[in-house]
N, C-alpha and C positions, 0 to 999 in steps of 0.2 A: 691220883691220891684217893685211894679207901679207906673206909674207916668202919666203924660201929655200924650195924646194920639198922634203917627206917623204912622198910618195905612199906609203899613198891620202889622207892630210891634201892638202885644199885651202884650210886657214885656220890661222888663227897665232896670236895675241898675245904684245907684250913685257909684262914686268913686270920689277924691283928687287927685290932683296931688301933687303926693310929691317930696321935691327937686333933691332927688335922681335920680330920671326920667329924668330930664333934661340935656340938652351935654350945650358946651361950648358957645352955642349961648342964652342959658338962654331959650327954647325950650325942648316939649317932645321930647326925642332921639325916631325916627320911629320906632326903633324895640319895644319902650314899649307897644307900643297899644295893642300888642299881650297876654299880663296881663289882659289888661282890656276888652278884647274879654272873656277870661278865664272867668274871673270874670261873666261877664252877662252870658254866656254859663251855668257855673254852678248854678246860681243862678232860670234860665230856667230847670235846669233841677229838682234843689227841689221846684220849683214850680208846675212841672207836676208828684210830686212823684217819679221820676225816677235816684236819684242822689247817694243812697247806696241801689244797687242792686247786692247779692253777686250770681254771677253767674260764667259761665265758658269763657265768652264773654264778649268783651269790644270794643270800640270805640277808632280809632287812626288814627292820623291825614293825609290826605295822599295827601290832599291842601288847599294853604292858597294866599287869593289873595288880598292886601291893596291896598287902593288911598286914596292920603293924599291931601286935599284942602285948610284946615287951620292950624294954629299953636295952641299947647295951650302953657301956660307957671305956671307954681309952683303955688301953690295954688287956682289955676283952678278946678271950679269942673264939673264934668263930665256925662252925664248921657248917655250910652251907649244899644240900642236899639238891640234885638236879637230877632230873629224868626228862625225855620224849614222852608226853602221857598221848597227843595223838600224830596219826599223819593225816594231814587232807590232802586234797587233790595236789597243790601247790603251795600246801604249807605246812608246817608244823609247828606243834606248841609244846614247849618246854614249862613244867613244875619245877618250884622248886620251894623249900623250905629250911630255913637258919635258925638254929639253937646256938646256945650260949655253951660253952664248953669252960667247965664241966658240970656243974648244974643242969643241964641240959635242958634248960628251958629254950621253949617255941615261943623266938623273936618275930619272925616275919613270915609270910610267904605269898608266891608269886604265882603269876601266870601271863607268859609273854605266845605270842604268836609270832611267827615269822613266815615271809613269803620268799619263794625263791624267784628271781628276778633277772631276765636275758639283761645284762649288765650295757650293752648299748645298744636294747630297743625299750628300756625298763616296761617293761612286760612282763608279767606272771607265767611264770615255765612249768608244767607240772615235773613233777619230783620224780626223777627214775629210778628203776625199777630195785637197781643194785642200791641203792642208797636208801630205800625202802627198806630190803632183804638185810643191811647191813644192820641199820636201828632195831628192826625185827629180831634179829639175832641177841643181843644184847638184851634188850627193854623183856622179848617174851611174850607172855602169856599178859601183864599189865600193860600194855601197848594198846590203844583205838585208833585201828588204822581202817 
């Protein structure tokens, strides 16, 4: 899902706020956003073909860093911006940032790290080579790899 362009984001997802999300002030509860990071994460990643890869490795979360500036509230829809901003050795870290649509105001944004991890030695794997070149491809020239 694309949208509006926020360079350096070159990916997007919509999502709704649904009532459920909301606490007692009539407000997204802060810890929901953490869904909707999910959401654009994953959607980043069957974008770049990378999202049912059955291997012996996998990706887990190991930080997660929010700032929240605006509210949204129920039926709010949302379009939540994701990019790769680095590669390390054996991780990578995903941006990302959520406006309100269509006001477009800057509700939140994030910064998660993830490690890639030998799935039954849980051990830090460094990231290869192709899966580098793949992100590279896409991300560009805003990439810190």
């Amino acid at each position: 899902m694309t949208s509006s362009s926020k360079p350096p984001f070159k990916h997007s997802a919509r999502t709704r706020v649904g009532f459920s999300e909301t606490d007692a002030q009539g407000i997204v509860y802060y810890g929901r956003y953490n869904p909707y990071f999910d959401l654009a994460r994953v959607e980043y990643l069957r974008r770049l073909e990378l999202l049912h890869l059955q291997t012996d490795v996998d990706f887990v979360m190991r930080a997660n860093t929010v700032e929240y500036f605006a509210p949204a509230v129920f039926d709010d829809q949302i379009e939540v911006f994701c990019r790769i901003a680095r590669i390390g050795r054996t991780s990578l870290t995903y941006e990302f940032a959520a406006y309100r649509e269509p006001d477009d105001v800057l509700m939140v944004t994030a910064s998660q790290t993830l490690v890639l991890v030998d799935l039954e030695q849980r051990r830090a794997r460094e990231i290869p080579a192709w899966l580098r070149e793949r992100i590279r491809a896409f991300e560009g020239s805003d990439l810190d790899a």
